[in-house]
C-alpha positions in Angstrom: 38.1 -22.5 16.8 35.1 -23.5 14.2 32.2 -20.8 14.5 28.6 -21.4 13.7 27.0 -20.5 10.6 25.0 -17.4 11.1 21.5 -18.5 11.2 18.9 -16.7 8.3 17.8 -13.4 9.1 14.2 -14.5 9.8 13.2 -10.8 9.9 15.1 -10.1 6.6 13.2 -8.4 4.4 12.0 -11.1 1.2 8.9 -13.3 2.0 7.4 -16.1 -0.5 3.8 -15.7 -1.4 2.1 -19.4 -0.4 -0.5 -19.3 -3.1 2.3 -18.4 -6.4 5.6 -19.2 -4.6 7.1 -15.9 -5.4 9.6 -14.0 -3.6 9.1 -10.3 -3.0 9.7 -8.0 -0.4 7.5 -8.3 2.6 6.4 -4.8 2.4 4.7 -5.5 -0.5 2.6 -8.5 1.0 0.3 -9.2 3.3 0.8 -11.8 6.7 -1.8 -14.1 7.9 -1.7 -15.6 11.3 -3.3 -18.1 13.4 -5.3 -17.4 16.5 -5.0 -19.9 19.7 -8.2 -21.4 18.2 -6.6 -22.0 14.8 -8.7 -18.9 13.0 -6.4 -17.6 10.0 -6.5 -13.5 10.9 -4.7 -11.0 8.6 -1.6 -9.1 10.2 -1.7 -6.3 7.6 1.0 -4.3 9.6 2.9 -7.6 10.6 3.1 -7.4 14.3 1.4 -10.7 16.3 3.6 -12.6 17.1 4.4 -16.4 16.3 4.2 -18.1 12.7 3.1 -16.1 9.6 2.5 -17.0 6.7 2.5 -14.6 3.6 -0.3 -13.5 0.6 0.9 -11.5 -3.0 -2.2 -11.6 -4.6 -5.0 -9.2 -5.2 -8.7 -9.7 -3.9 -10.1 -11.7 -6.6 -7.4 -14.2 -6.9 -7.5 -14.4 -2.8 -11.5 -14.8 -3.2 -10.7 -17.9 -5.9 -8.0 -19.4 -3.7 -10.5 -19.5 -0.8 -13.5 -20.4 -2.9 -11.6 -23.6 -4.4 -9.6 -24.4 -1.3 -6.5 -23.6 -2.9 -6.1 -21.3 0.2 -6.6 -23.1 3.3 -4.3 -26.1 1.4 -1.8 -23.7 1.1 -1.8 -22.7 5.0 -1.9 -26.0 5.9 1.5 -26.7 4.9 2.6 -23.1 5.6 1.5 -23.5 9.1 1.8 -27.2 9.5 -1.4 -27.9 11.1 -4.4 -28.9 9.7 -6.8 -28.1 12.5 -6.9 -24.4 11.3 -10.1 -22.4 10.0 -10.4 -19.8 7.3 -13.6 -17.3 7.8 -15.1 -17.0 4.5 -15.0 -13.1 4.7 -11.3 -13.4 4.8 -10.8 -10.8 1.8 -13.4 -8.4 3.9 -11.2 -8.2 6.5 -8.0 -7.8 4.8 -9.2 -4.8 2.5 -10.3 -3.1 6.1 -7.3 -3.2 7.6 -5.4 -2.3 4.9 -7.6 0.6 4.4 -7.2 1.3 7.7 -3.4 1.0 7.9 -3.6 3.7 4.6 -5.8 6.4 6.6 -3.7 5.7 10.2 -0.2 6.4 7.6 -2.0 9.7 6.5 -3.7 10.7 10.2 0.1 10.5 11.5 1.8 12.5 9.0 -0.9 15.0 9.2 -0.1 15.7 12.8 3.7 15.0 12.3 3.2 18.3 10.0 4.5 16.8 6.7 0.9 17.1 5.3 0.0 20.2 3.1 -4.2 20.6 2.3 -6.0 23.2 0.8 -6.0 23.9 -3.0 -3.5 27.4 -2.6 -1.3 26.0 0.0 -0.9 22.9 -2.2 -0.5 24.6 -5.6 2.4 26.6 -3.7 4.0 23.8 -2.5 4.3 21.7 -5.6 5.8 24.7 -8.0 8.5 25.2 -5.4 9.2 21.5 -5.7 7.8 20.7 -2.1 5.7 18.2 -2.9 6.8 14.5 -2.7 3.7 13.3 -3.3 0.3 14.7 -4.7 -2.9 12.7 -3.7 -6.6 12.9 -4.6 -9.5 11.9 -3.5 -11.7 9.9 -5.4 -14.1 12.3 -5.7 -12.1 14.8 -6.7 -13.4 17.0 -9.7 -11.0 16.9 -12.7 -10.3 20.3 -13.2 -8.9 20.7 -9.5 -7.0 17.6 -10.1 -5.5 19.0 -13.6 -4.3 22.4 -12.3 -2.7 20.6 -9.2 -0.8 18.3 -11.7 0.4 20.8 -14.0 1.8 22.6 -10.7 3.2 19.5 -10.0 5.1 19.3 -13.1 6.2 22.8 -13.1 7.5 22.4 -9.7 9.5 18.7 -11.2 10.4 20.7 -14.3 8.6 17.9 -15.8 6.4 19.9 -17.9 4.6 18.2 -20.8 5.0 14.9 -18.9 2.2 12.7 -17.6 3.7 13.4 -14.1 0.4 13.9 -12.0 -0.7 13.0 -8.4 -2.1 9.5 -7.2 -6.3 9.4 -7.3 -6.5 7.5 -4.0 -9.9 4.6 -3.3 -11.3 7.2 -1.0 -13.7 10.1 -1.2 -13.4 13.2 0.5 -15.4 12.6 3.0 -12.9 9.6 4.3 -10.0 12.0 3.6 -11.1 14.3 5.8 -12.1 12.5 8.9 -8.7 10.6 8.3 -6.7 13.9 9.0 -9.6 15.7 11.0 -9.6 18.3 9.0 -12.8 19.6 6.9 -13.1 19.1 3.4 -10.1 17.5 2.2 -9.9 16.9 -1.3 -6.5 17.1 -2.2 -3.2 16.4 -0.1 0.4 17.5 -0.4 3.1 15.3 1.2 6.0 17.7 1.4 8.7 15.3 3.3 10.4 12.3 1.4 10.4 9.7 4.3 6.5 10.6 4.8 5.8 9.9 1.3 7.6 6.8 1.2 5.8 5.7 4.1 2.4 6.8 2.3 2.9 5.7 -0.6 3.8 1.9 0.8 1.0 1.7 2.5 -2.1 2.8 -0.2 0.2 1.3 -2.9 -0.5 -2.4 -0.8 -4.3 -1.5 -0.1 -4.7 -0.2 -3.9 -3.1 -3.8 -5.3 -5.2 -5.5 -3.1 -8.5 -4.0 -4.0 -7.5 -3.6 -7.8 -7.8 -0.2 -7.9 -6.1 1.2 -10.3 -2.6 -0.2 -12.7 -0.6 -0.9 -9.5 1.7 -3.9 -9.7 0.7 -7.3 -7.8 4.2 -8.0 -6.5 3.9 -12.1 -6.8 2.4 -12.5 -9.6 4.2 -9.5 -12.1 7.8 -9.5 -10.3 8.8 -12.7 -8.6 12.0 -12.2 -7.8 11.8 -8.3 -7.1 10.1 -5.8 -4.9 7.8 -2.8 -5.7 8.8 0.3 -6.6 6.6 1.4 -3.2 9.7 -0.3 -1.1 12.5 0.1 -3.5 14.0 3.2 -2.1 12.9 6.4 0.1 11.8 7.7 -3.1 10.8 5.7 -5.0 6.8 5.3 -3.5 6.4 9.0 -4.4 7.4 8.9 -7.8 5.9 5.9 -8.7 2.5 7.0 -7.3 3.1 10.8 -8.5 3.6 9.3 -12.1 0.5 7.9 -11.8 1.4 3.7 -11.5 -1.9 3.4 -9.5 -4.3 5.8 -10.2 -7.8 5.1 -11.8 -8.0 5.5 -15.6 -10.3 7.8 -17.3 
C-alpha cells in the first residue's frame, strides 16, 4: 500500500534568519514570538509555544532593521499577520534574556558540581587536563588571567599556543551572585557536556552584544552552524582558544 511522505521535522535543528535568509542551526539564533495581543517577545530559550520566527544578527544590525522597518516587514510575512507590534526596546530585552539564560547555564552547573572556582583549585584543575573550559570575568586582572592560561596550556600540552580561557561580558560581581558564591573571578568547567552547554549559551549572548570576535552565524556562515553547537566539544575549545574574548 502507498505510505505518506514523512512530514519535515519542524523541530529539526536548522532555522532561517528572516532579516538575511540564512540557514544555521537554531542554537545559534534567537526566536521571536507573538503575544495574544500581537506584541513580538523574544523566546531566547525557545519554549512558548505557537509560531516563531527566527533572528541571526547581532544588536546593531537588529537596532537598524527595527529603526528602518526592515524588521517588523520581515515578521510580517514570517508571521502572516500584519496586526502585530514591535516595542522599540526590542534589542533591550533580547540582550537581558540572553544574559540571563548565560548566568542561569552557569548557576546550574555550579550546583550540578561541574563548576571549579578559586584561583588554586582552578590552576589544579587545568594542569591535570580537567578543565573544559576556562572563564573570566571582565574584570579580571591580567596577570591572574595569564597564569590561569599558561596552566591551561600545560594541562592541553598546548604550550606556546594562544590557548587561553574565554573573558566573559560580566564582572565579578555578576559572576558571583550568578553561582552564589563570593568573589568569583575566574571559573573552571571541569565536565565536557557542561561546557558545551556553557559555552552555547554566552557564545549566543556574546554575538549578540558584539562582544568580542565571535561569529554572527547568518551573516558569516549561511549554510553552517557555530562551532558553540557543532559537537559536545566543540563550545569549549572554541571559547578556550579564545573565538570570543575581548582584544587587548
Amino acid at each position: 500500500m502507498p505510505t505518506r511522505p514523512a512530514k519535515p521535522d519542524k523541530d529539526g535543528p536548522e532555522r532561517k534568519c528572516v532579516l538575511t535568509g540564512g540557514k544555521t542551526d537554531r542554537a545559534a539564533l534567537i526566536r521571536l514570538v507573538l503575544s495574544p495581543e500581537g506584541e513580538v517577545l523574544p523566546d531566547v530559550r525557545a519554549k512558548a509555544p505557537g509560531r516563531g520566527a527566527w533572528i541571526g544578527v547581532d544588536r546593531d544590525a537588529l537596532q537598524r532593521a527595527l529603526d528602518s522597518g526592515k524588521l517588523k516587514s520581515a515578521l510580517f510575512r514570517a508571521f502572516r499577520r500584519r496586526d502585530l507590534t514591535v516595542a522599540a526596546d526590542l534589542a533591550d530585552q533580547i540582550e537581558k534574556q540572553l544574559e540571563r539564560a548565560a548566568l542561569d547555564r552557569l548557576g546550574l552547573e555550579a550546583r550540578a558540581g561541574t563548576i571549579v572556582t578559586g584561583g588554586e583549585r582552578i590552576d589544579a584543575a587545568a594542569r591535570t587536563g580537567k578543565a573544559a573550559l576556562l572563564l573570566h570575568a571582565a574584570d579580571a586582572g591580567e596577570d591572574g588571567n595569564r597564569k590561569l592560561d599558561q596552566a591551561l596550556r600545560v594541562g592541553n600540552d598546548a604550550e606556546g599556543s594562544d590557548l587561553k580561557g574565554l573573558v566573559i561580558a560580566a564582572p565579578r560581581t555578576i559572576l558571583s551572585s550568578a553561582l552564589g558564591r563570593e568573589n568569583v573571578v575566574h571559573v573552571a568547567v571541569t565536565d565536557q557536556g557542561a561546557a558545551r552547554r556553557v559555552g552555547e549559551a554566552l557564545s549566543r549572548w556574546h554575538r549578540f552584544i558584539g562582544f568580542g570576535s565571535g561569529e554572527r552565524p547568518c551573516e558569516t556562515r549561511p549554510q553552517g552552524s557555530i562551532a558553540a553547537a557543532a559537537s559536545p566539544d566543540a563550545a569549549a575549545t572554541a571559547a578556550n582558544e579564545g573565538l570570543t574574548t575581548v582584544h587587548e
